[in-house]
C-alpha positions in Angstrom: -17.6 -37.2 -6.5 -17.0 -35.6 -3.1 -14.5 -33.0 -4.7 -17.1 -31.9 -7.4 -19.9 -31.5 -5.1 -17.8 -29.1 -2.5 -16.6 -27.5 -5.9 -20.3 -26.8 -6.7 -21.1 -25.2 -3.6 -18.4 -22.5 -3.5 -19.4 -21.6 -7.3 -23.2 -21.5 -6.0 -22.1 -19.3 -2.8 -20.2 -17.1 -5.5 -22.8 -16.4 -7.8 -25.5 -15.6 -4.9 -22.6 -13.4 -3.3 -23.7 -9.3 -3.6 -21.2 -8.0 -6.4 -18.2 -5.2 -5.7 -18.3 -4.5 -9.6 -17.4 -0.6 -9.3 -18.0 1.9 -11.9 -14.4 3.4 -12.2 -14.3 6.4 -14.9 -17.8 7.6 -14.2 -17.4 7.4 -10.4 -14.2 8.6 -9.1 -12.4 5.9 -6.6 -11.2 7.1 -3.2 -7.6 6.0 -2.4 -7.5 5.2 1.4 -6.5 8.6 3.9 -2.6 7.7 3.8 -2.4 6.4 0.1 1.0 7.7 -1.6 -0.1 9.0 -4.7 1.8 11.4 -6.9 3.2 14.3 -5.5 2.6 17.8 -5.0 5.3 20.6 -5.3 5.3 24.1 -3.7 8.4 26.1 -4.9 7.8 28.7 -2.8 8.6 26.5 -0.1 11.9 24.7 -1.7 14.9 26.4 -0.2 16.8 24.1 -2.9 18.7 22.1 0.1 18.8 18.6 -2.5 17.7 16.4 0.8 14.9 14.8 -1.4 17.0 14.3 -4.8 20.1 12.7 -2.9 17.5 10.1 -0.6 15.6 9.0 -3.6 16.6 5.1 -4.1 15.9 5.5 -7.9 17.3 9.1 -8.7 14.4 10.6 -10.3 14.1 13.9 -9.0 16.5 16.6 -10.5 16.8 19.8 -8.6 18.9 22.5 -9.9 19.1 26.3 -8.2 20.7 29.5 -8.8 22.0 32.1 -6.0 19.5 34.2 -5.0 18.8 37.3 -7.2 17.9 39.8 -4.0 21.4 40.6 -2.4 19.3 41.2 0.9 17.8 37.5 0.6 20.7 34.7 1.0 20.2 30.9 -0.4 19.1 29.6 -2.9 16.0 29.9 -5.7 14.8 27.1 -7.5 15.7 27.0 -11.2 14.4 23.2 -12.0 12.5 20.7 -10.0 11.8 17.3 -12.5 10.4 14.3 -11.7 10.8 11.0 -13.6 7.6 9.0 -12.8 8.8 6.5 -15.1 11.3 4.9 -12.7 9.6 6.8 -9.1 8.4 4.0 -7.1 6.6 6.8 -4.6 8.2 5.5 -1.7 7.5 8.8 0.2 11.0 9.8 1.1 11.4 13.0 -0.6 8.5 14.2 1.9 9.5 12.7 4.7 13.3 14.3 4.0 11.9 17.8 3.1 12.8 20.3 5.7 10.4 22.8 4.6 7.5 20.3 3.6 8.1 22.0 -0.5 6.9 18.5 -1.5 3.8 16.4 -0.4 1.9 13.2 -1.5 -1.6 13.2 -2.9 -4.4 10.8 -3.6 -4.0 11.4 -7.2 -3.1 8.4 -9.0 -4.5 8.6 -12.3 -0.9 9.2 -14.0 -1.8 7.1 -17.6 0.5 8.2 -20.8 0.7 6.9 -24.0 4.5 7.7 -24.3 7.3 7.5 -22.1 7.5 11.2 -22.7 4.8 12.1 -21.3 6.0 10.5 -17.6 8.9 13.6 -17.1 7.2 16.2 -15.2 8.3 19.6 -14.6 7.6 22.1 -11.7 4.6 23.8 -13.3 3.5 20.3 -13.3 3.8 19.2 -10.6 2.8 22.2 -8.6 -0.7 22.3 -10.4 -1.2 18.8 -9.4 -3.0 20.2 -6.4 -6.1 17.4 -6.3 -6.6 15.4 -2.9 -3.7 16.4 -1.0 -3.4 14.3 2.0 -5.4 15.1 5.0 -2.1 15.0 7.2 0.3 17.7 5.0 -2.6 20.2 5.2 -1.8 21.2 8.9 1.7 22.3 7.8 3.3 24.2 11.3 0.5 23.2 13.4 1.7 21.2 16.9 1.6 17.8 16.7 -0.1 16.1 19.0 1.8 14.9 22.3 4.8 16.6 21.1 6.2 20.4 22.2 3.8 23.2 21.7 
């Protein structure tokens, strides 16, 4: 009798409780400030050095370049940049590994497919996926703070 009357009183202090109920697809939800969501490429930036392909525990970037076609320019141009957001578990070591900062995490997470397909994304891809970059890649060669100026 004891048991039922304590299990009463936590459904009564649940249903007088205000509700958290959110309204998802009409309202868009904010991700918290350092959320990894899906991430954003800038090719102009890549210098095709293969740091974030070879660190990635799952393998799903592939990055392919070509010698530079400017004989006055050395390095590398990027000829492919794919990402397998099938198997990515956005661990955020590509852009921690990324010399140049070519690759940076979002808030985006909306990333829904009705095929498998659908989950390989290419560079025009993934550099138009531009939406809620993170507050802390914007500042991109600013000091950081206590650090050398």
């Amino acid at each position: 009798m004891k048991g039922m009357l304590k299990g009463m009183g936590v459904t009564l202090k649940a249903l007088t409780a205000p509700k958290v109920t959110t309204s998802y697809p009409d309202t868009p939800y904010m991700m918290p400030e350092r959320y990894r969501g899906i991430q954003h490429f800038i090719p102009e930036l890549c210098i095709v050095c293969n740091q974030c392909a070879r660190i990635c525990p799952t393998e799903c970037i592939t990055l392919t370049g070509k010698p530079n076609p400017d004989p006055e320019k050395k390095g590398k141009v990027i000829d492919t940049f794919d990402l397998n957001f099938e198997i990515c578990i956005l661990c955020d070591l590509c852009t921690e590994v990324c010399p140049t900062e070519a690759i940076v995490m979002t808030g985006n997470f909306e990333l829904a497919a009705y095929s498998r397909d659908e989950l390989y994304k290419d560079r025009e891809w993934l550099t138009d996926n531009n939406t809620r970059v993170r507050e802390d890649n914007n500042n991109i060669g600013a000091p950081q703070k206590g650090g050398a100026k």
